[in-house]
C-alpha positions in Angstrom: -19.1 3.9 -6.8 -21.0 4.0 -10.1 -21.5 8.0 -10.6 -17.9 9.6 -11.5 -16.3 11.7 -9.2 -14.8 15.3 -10.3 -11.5 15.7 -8.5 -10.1 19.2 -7.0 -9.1 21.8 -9.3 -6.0 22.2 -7.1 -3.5 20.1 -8.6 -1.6 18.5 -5.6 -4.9 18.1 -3.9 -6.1 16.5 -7.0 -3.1 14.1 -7.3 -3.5 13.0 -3.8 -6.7 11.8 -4.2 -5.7 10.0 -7.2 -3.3 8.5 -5.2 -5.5 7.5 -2.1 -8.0 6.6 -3.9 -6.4 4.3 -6.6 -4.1 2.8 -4.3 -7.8 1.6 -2.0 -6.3 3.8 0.9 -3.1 2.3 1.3 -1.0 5.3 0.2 -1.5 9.0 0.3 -2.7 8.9 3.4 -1.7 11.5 5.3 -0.2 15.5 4.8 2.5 16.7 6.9 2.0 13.5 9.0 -1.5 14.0 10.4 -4.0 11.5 8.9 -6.2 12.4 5.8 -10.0 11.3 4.4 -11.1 11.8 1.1 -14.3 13.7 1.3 -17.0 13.2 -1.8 -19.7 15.8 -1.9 -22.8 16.6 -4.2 -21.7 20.6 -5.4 -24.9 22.5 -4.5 -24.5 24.0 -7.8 -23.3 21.9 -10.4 -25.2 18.7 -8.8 -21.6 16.7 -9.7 -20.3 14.5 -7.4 -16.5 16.1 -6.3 -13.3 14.6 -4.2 -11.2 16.6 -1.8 -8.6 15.4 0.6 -8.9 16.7 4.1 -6.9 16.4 7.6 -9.4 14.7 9.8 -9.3 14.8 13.8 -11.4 12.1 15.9 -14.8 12.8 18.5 -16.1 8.9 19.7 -16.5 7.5 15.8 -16.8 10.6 14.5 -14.8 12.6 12.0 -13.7 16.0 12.1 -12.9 18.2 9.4 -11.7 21.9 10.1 -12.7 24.0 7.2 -9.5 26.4 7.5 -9.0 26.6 3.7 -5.2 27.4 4.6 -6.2 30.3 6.9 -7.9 32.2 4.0 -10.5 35.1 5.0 -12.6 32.7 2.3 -14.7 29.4 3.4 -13.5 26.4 0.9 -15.6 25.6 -2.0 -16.5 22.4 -0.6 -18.1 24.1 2.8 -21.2 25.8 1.3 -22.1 22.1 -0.9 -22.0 20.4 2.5 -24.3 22.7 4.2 -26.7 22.6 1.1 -26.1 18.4 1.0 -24.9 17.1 3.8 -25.1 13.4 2.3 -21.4 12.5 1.8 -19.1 10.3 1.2 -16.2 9.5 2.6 -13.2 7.0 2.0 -10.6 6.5 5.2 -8.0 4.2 5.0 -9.6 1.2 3.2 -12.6 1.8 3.9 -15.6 3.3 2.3 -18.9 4.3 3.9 -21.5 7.1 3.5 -21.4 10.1 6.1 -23.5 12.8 7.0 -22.0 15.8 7.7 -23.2 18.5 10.2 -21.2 21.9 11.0 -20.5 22.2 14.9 -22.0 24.9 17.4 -19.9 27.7 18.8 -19.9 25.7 21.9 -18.9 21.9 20.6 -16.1 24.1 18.6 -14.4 25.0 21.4 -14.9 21.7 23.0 -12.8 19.7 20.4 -10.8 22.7 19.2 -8.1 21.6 21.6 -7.7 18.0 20.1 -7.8 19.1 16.4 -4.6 21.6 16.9 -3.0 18.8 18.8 -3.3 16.3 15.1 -2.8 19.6 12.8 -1.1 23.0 15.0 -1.4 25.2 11.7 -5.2 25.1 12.4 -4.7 27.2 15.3 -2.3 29.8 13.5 -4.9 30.1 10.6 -7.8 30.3 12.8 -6.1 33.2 14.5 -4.7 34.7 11.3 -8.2 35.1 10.2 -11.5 37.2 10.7 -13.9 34.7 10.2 -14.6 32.1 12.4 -13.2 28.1 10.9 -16.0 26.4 10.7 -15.7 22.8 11.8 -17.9 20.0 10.8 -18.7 16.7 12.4 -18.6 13.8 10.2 -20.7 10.7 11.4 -21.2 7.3 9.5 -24.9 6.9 7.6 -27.2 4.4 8.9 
């Protein structure tokens, strides 16, 4: 990628993705044994290109992400730039591709809600722990 990349302000997230990313996928690769992407986005305010590292559950070749933001009453920073740009990035594993990312109905929620607390269980406890409803987006390779 020929555009820099600013890296999360939250310092284990941050060395993470250092980590996945300089490594081309090989390590870093997973948080509290469920699998994890890095996620670049455009910020819808800044314009700059950003890096997160998120627990990711499967739908057909699809990605799912499960904005929980650790079961905080806020959205993540990263939630808003993806509805604004949904052009992303993503790296998983090895491999690099560009994404577009889409925020699931109330209905489709509830349909894979079952499989993503099966790869991460603290998403249920956060979601009821909450008063806002987790958003969760869909992830599905460009092109």
């Amino acid at each position: 990628m020929s555009e820099s990349v600013k890296l999360s302000p939250v310092g284990w997230v941050a060395k993470q993705a250092a980590l996945y990313e300089e490594s081309g996928g090989t390590k870093g690769v997973t948080q509290g044994g469920a699998p994890c992407l890095l996620l670049d986005y455009l910020g819808r305010r800044s314009g700059v290109w950003r890096r997160t590292v998120l627990i990711y559950g499967r739908d057909g070749d699809d990605y799912l992400v499960v904005a929980s933001n650790s079961g905080s009453d806020d959205e993540p920073l990263w939630l808003p730039s993806l509805r604004a740009n949904p052009a992303v990035r993503l790296r998983v594993g090895p491999e690099r591709f560009d994404a577009v990312a889409e925020t699931l109905s109330a209905d489709e929620k509830a349909r894979v809600w079952p499989h993503l607390v099966e790869v991460f269980p603290r998403w249920d406890i956060y979601q009821r722990g909450t008063s806002r409803d987790i958003a969760v987006v869909r992830l599905t390779r460009a092109g």
